[in-house]
N, C-alpha and C positions, 0 to 999 in steps of 0.2 A: 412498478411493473417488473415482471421478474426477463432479468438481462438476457435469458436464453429467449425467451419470446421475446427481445428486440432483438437479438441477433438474426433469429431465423428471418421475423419481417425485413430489415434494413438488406438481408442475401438477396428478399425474393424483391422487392422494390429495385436494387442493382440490376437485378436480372429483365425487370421492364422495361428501365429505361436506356437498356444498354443498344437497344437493336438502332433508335432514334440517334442515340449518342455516336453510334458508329458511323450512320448514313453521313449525318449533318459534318462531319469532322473527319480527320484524312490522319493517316501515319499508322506504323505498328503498335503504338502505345492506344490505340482508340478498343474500347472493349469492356467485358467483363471478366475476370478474374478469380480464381482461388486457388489455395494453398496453404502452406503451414510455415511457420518458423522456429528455431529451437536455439537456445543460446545459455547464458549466465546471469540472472540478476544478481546485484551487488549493493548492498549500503551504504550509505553516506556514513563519513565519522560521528557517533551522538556521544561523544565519553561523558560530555558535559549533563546529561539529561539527569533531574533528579523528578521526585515526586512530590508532592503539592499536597497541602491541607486545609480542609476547611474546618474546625472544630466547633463554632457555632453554629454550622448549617446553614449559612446564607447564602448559598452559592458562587461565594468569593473564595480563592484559595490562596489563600493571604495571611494564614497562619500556624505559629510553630506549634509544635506540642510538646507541651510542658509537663514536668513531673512536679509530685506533691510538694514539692524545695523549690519549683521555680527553674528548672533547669531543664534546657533544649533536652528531650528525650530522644531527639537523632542526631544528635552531638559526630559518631561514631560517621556519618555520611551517605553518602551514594557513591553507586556505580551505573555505567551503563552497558548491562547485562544480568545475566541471572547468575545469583549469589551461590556459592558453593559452600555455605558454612553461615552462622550466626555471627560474624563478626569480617569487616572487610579485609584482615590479616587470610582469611581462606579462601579471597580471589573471586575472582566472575568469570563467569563463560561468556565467551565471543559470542555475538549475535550469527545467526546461522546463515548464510547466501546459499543460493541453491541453484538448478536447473531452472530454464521458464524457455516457455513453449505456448504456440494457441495456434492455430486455425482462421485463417480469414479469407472473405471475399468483397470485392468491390468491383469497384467501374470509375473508370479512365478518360478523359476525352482527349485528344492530341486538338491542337492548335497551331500550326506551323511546328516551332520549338519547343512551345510550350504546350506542358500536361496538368489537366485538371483534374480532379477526380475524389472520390473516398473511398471508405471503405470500414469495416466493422470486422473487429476480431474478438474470438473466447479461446481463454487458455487457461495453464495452470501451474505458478510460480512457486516454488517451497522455501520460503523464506520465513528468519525468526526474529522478532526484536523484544528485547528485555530492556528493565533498569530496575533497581533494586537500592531499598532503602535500607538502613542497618542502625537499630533503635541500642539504647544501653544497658537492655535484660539483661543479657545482650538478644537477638533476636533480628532476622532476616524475613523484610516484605517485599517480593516480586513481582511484577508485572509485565504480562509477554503477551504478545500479539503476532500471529502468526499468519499469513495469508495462503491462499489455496488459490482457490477459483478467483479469474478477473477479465475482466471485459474491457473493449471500448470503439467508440464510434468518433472516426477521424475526419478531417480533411487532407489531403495531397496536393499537393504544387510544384511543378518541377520542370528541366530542361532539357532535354533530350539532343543526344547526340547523336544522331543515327542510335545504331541499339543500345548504346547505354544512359539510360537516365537517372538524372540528380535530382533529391528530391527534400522535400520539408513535411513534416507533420501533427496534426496538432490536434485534439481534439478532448472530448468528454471521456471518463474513465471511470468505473465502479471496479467494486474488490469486496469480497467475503471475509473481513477480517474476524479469524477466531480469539475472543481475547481471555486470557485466564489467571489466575492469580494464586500467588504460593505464600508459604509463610511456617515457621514452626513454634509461631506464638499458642498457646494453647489456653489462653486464659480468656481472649476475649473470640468471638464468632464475629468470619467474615460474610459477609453478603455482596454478588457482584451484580451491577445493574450496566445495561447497554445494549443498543444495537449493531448487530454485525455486519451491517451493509453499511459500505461509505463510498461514497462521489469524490472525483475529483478529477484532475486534470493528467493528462499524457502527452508528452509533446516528444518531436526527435526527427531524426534523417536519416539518409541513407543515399545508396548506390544501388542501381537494380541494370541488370543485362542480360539482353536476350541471347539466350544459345541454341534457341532453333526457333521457329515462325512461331509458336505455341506456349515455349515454355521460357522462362527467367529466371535468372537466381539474383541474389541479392546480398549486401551486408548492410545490416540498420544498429543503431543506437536509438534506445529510447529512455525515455524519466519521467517517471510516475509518482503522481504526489496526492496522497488521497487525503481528506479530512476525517480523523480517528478524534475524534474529543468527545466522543460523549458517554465512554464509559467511566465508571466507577464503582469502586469499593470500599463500602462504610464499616468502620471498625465498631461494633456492640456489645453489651455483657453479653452476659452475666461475668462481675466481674466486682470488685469493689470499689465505690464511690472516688477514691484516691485514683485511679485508673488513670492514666494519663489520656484516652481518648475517650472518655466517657464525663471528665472533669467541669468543661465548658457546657458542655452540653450532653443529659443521662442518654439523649438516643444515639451518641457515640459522633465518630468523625471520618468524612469522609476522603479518599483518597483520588488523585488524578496525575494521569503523567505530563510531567513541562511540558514535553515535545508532542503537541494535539493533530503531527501528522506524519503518516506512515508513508516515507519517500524512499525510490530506489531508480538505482539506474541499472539497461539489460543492454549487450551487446548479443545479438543474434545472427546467424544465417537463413535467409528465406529462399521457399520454391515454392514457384506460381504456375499456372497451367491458365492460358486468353483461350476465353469461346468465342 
């Protein structure tokens, strides 16, 4: 299901059951809510990440690729980033952090101290991550994934101090991951397969406090860790027999990144508006 139609349904569902959630339950935290938030996501260190083969095509990546002599054909290594030259003496570029920002609305119930509640947010994070293989042409293969649009749908828990409340969060999380592939091998043709949507989880906390009957601000942390493993890039002729990905097997060899999940952490400021 496409995550803008769960978002808007999970607003309009908040918005039902908020009138009943307010009756049955006492405090300023009881209600429905929305608002935006804007901050920094950031990546986890990956230096280690390299790239994976399969040369027989059996959906195991559990092997090196060899040249016509017998010898590692990526002898030369990995990084984790995107290659700036055919050999790793020309360096890699940092993976890119960016701005992240979305949009949310939920409902709340207060409980003496304690708050219950969820809520569903859509925003949009500009973040980059590469790693890059370096074969003994010499010759540079990269792999980037880069995210946009992301959603997700939580739960909240938390204790309220008078108006300021602590708070936990955790929930289901989808992402638009765009994934692309570089390279200045010019002898064999790549082909990239996969899809762009991936699941996975969002968890984090935070601080929120009211500064008039209606409105609150907030600072949160959150870490998001989505499942990216299903794309690939199989390496093809036209090319000669000798070909070091084509040698195992003529319809060539496939490629995959170590690291099969696209994690980050965001430190944000949020503003709410309770109906």
């Amino acid at each position: 299901m496409n995550p803008k139609i769960i978002f808007a349904a999970a607003v309009t569902a908040a918005t039902i059951v908020s009138s009943p959630a307010a009756a049955q339950t006492g405090g300023e935290w009881s209600g429905v809510y929305a608002g935006g938030r804007i901050g920094y996501a950031f990546q986890p260190n990956d230096d280690d990440e390299t790239i994976l083969f399969d040369t027989d095509l059996n959906g195991q990546f559990d092997n090196n690729v060899t040249t016509a002599a017998g010898a590692n054909a990526f002898s030369p290594g990995f990084c984790g980033g995107a290659a700036q030259g055919a050999t790793p003496g020309a360096g890699c570029e940092d993976d890119e952090d960016g701005v992240d920002f979305a949009i949310h609305g939920g409902v709340d119930g207060q409980f003496g101290n304690f708050v219950l509640g969820g809520l569903v947010e859509y925003g949009r994070t500009d973040i980059r991550d590469s790693v890059s293989a370096f074969s003994t042409t010499p010759a540079f293969y990269t792999m980037t994934r880069r995210l946009r649009d992301n959603a997700s749908l939580r739960g909240r828990a938390g204790v309220a101090f008078g108006q300021t409340l602590a708070y936990a969060t955790g929930g289901v999380a989808w992402g638009r991951i765009r994934n692309s592939f570089a390279t200045n091998n010019a002898v064999n043709t790549f082909v990239q397969r996969g899809d762009d949507d991936a699941w996975g989880y969002r968890v984090g906390g935070g601080v929120e406090h009211m500064i008039a009957p209606r409105m609150s601000v907030g600072l949160q942390y959150l870490y998001t860790s989505l499942d990216d493993d299903e794309t690939r890039v199989r390496a093809q002729g036209p090319a000669p027999a000798t070909n070091p990905f084509i040698r195992t097997n003529a319809a060539g060899t496939d490629f995959a990144r170590s690291g099969d999940r696209f994690n980050w952490h965001s430190v944000n400021a949020a503003l709410s508006f309770r109906f």
